[in-house]
N, C-alpha and C positions, 0 to 999 in steps of 0.2 A: 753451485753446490759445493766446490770444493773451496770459494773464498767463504764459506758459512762454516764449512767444518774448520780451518783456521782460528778464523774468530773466536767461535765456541771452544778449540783446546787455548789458546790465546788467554780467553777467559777464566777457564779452567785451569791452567796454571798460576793466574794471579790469585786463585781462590785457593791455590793450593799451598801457594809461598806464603799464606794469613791463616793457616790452620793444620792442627796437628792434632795427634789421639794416644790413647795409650799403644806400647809398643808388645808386640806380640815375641816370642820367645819358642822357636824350635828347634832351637840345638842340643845333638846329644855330647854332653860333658866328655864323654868315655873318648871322644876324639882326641885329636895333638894339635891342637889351635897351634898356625904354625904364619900366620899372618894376618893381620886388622888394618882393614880403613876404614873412617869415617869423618861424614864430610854434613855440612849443614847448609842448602843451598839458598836460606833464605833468613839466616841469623843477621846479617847485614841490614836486612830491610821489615824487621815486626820490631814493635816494641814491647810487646808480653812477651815474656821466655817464656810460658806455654804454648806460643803458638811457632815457637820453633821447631822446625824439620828438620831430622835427621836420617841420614841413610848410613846403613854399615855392611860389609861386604866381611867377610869371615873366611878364610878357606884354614882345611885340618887336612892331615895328612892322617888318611885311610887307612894306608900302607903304601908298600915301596912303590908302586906305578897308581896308585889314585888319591887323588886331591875330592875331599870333599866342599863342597861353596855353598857358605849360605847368604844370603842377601835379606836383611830385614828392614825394618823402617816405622816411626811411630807416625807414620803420615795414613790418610782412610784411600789412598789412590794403591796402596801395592800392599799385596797379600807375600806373605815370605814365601822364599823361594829355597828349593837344595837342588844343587846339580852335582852332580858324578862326574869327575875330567880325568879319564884315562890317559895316561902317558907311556913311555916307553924308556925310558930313562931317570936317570936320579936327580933329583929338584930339589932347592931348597928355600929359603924365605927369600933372600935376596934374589932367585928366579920369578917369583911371580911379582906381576907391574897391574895396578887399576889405572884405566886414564877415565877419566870424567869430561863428559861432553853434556852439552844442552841436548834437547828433543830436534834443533835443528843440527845438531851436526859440531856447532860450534864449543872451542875448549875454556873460551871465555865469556862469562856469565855475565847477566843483567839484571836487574829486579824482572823483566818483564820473559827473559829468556833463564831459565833457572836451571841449573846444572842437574839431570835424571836420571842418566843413563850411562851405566858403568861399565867399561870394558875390560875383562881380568883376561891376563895373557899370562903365560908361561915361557917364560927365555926357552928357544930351542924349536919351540914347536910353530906352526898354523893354525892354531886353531885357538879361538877366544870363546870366553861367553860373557855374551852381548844380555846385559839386565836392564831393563826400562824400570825406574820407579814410580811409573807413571801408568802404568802398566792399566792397573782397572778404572780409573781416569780414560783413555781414549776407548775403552771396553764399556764405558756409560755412555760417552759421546756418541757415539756409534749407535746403542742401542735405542737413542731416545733421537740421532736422524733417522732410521729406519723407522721408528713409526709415524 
């Protein structure tokens, strides 16, 4: 059962590095955009730039101890996300770091293993937030082994 669920996200990620959609947009302007990444994990390997995938991680400064994070994507696998990252001390751009890993773990991407999942950290602290772009991708997989 569990070399079926491989397979099928396996699958599911090749289907996913050959199609993209429009990009959805929930940020509010009134923030202090205060660092951008974005990354395309599968520009290397389509030859429509339509069907290029993009993921972008956004964080705004709140105020003085919160960082706002948004994470979007024109891919149909993740719905945007906002997280809240309280802190205790004073931050700036060059404090926060995204490191980009595959679905396995790894920092080094394949066609067949595609970079998803973003780790944004803040110099100083313990604590991350962990984004899967992949997110409602194993949330189908899942729902269609269970039946």
């Amino acid at each position: 059962m569990k070399l079926r669920r491989l397979v099928v996200l396996f699958f599911l990620l090749i289907s996913m590095s050959i199609s993209g959609c429009a990009s959805k947009d929930i940020v509010d302007k009134n923030n202090n955009l205060i660092y951008q990444e974005s990354i395309s994990p599968n520009e290397k390997y389509v030859d429509n730039k339509e069907d290029v995938v993009h993921y972008t991680v956004e964080v705004y400064q709140e105020n003085d101890d919160t960082l706002s994070i948004h994470a979007k994507s024109n891919s149909k696998l993740f719905e945007p996300l906002d997280y809240e990252f309280y802190i205790d001390k004073s931050f700036s751009k060059d404090d926060i770091t995204v490191e980009w890993t595959t679905l396995m773990g790894s920092a080094e991407a394949t066609k067949e293993n595609q970079l998803c999942v973003a780790m944004v950290k803040v110099k100083g602290t313990n604590e991350a937030i962990k984004i899967n772009f992949i997110n409602r991708g194993i949330e189908l997989i899942e729902d269609a082994l269970a039946k």
